[in-house]
Each structure stands twice: as structure tokens, then as C-alpha cells.
N, C-alpha and C positions, 0 to 999 in steps of 0.2 A: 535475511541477514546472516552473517559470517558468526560461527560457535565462534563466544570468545572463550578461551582457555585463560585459568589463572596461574600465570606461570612462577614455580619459587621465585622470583626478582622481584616479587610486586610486595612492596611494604606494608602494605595494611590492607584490613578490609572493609574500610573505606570509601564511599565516593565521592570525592570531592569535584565541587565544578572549579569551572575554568575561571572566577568569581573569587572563591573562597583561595583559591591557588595564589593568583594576585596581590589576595590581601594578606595574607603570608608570606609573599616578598617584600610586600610594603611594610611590612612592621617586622622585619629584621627576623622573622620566627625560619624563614628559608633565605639564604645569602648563597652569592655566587661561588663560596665554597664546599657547597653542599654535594654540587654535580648532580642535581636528579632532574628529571622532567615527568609531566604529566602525559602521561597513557590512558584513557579509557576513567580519568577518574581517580586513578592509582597513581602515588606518587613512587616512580621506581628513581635507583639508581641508575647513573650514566657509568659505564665500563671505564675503567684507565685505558690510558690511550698509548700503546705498544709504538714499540719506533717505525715500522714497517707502515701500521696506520697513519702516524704522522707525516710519514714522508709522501705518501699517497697524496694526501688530504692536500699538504704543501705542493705537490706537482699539478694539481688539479687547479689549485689558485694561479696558480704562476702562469699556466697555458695561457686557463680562459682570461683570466685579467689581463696580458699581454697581447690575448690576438685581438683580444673586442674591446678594449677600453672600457668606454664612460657606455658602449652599447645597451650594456643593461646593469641592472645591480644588482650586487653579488654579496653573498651571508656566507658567513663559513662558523658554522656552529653556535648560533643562532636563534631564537623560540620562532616560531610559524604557528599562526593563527588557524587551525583547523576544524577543533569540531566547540561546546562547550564546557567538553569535559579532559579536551588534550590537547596538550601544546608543546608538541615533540621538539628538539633541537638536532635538525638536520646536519652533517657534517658538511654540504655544501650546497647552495641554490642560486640558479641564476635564475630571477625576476625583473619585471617588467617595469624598464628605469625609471626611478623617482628619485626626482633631484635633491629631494631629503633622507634619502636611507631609510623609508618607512618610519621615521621617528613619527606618524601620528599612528601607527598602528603599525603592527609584523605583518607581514605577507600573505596572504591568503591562498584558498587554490585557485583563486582568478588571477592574481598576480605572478605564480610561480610558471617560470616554463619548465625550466628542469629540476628536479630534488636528487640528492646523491647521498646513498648512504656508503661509508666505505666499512666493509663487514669485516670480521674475521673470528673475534669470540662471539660477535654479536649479531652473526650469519641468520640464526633462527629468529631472535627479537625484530631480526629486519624484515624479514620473510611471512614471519607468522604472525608477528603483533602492530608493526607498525606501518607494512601496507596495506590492513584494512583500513589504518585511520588516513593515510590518503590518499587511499580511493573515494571515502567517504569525504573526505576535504573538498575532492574536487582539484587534486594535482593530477595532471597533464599528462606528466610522463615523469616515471618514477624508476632511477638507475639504482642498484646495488651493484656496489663494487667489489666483487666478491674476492678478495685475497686466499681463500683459501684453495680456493678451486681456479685461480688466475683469468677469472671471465668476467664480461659486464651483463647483466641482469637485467632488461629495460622492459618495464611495464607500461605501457597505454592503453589509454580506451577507457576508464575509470567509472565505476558505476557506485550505485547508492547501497547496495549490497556487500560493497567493503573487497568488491574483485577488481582486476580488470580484464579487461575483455583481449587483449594481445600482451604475449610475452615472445621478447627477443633473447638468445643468446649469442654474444659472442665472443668467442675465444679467446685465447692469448695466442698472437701471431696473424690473428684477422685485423681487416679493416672493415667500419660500415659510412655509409653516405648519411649522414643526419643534416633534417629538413633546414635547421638553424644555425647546424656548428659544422658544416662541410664533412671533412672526411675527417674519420677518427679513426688512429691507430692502438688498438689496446693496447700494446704491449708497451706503448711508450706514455702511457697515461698510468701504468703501472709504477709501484716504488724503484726508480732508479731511474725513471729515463722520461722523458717528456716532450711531448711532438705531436702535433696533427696538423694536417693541412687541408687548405680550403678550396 
């Protein structure tokens, strides 16, 4: 298993399951103004979200929901069903269509094909603390959109040890072939410009 480290973000010490979490949305004690999500048990806060990140997150919706329609279904920051003590909010996923939007349940990692996180203060949270949880989940292929360093991060191979077993990089100013979404141009999946083709 993967050392977890307890990073200053984490509010308490705590561990709360994915149960008691729940039942604290349910009785108004955590409301959608709160911004936190469950990590590891720990209820952390979610980062503000910088215009750079936004516009990311927004170019990322606009592509995939444009070139693939109703192909698959699409969460854009969102809870995902992963382990029973975390239940991260991805900034973007595309899953495997359901003509209800998961309304009987979020997503799981047999449902998700792609998870995206788009990073920039939240570089190391994405890297160190929340792709052990899904690998552990059993997501697929797990992208960090790195802003800082202007690359995509793509992790596959996903094991129970909280790794995975292939990481890709690539650039700003590359292209790569992906098995599901044709060819993808980083630099245009990047904040200001948006394009890939198939």
C-alpha cells in the first residue's frame, strides 16, 4: 500500500466513512456551500477555482461534449464513488452512458473511462493524495492537466496498491493518438484555445 501522508489541508483527525459523510449532507450539517470532499476519510477543503482553471475546465466541456454528444456521460465537478471512505469531486469525467446521469448512484471506476483533474495550486493534492484513491477505485485512465508545467499527465494501468503501472507525458505543442478520443492536441485543450481531431 501507498504511505499516506497527512497533508496540512486535511481538517481533522478524523475518519470518517463514506456513510457518516452522506449523512451529513443529509441533515444540512455539510451543504453545497461548504466546497470540501472526502479524501481517505478526511474531510478537506476544495481550492478556489482561479480563472486560468476555469477556463481549462470550460474548454474541456465544450470539445468533448461537442465532438461526442450523447456518446457517453459527462460530470464536470461532480462526487465519484470510489472507495468507502472517499468521494473525490473530479473536475471532469467521461463515463460510460447512462441515460439517467447516474442519478441511482455516481460513477464508479467500472463506469469511468477518463477522470481529469485540471491542477495548478492543487498540482501535489492531485499527484500525491488523489491518485492513490483512483487507482484504488479502479479508474481506468487518470489525466492531470497540469497548468503549471503546460502538460497532460496520463496515468493507466491502475492497481490495488494505490499506483499505476504506465504514465504518459505530453507536452505543450504535442499531439497523441488516444484509443477513444482520436487525436488530441495539447495545446488547444489548454486555457485559450480548443480543438482536437479525430
Amino acid at each position: 500500500m501507498t504511505k499516506r501522508i497527512e497533508p496540512r489541508f486535511f481538517l481533522n483527525t478524523i475518519d470518517w466513512t463514506l456513510e457518516q459523510y452522506h449523512s451529513m449532507v443529509a441533515a444540512g450539517v455539510l451543504t453545497e456551500n461548504d466546497r470540501v470532499e472526502l479524501l481517505y476519510g478526511k474531510i478537506v477543503p476544495m481550492s478556489p477555482v482561479g480563472r486560468y482553471h476555469a477556463a481549462c475546465v470550460s474548454n474541456i466541456q465544450e470539445f468533448f461534449i461537442l465532438s461526442f454528444g450523447k456518446k457517453f456521460t459527462w460530470r464536470t465537478q461532480d462526487p465519484v464513488a470510489m472507495l468507502d471512505n472517499s468521494e473525490p469531486e473530479p473536475d471532469f469525467i467521461i463515463a460510460v452512458r447512462d441515460e439517467n446521469n447516474y442519478a441511482e448512484g455516481h460513477p464508479t471506476g467500472d463506469d469511468i473511462l477518463v477522470l481529469m483533474e485540471v491542477s495548478d495550486s492543487t498540482l501535489d493534492k492531485d499527484r500525491e493524495h488523489k491518485l492513490p484513491i483512483y487507482a484504488e477505485g479502479g479508474v481506468k485512465e487518470y489525466w492531470i492537466i497540469n497548468l503549471v508545467e503546460r502538460q497532460f499527465e496520463i496515468y493507466t494501468v491502475p492497481n490495488q496498491g494505490g499506483t499505476y503501472g504506465e504514465q504518459a507525458i505530453h507536452q505543450e505543442g504535442s499531439t497523441f493518438e488516444h484509443k477513444l478520443l482520436g487525436t488530441i492536441e495539447v495545446s488547444e485543450l489548454l486555457p485559450g484555445i480548443i480543438s482536437a481531431r479525430k
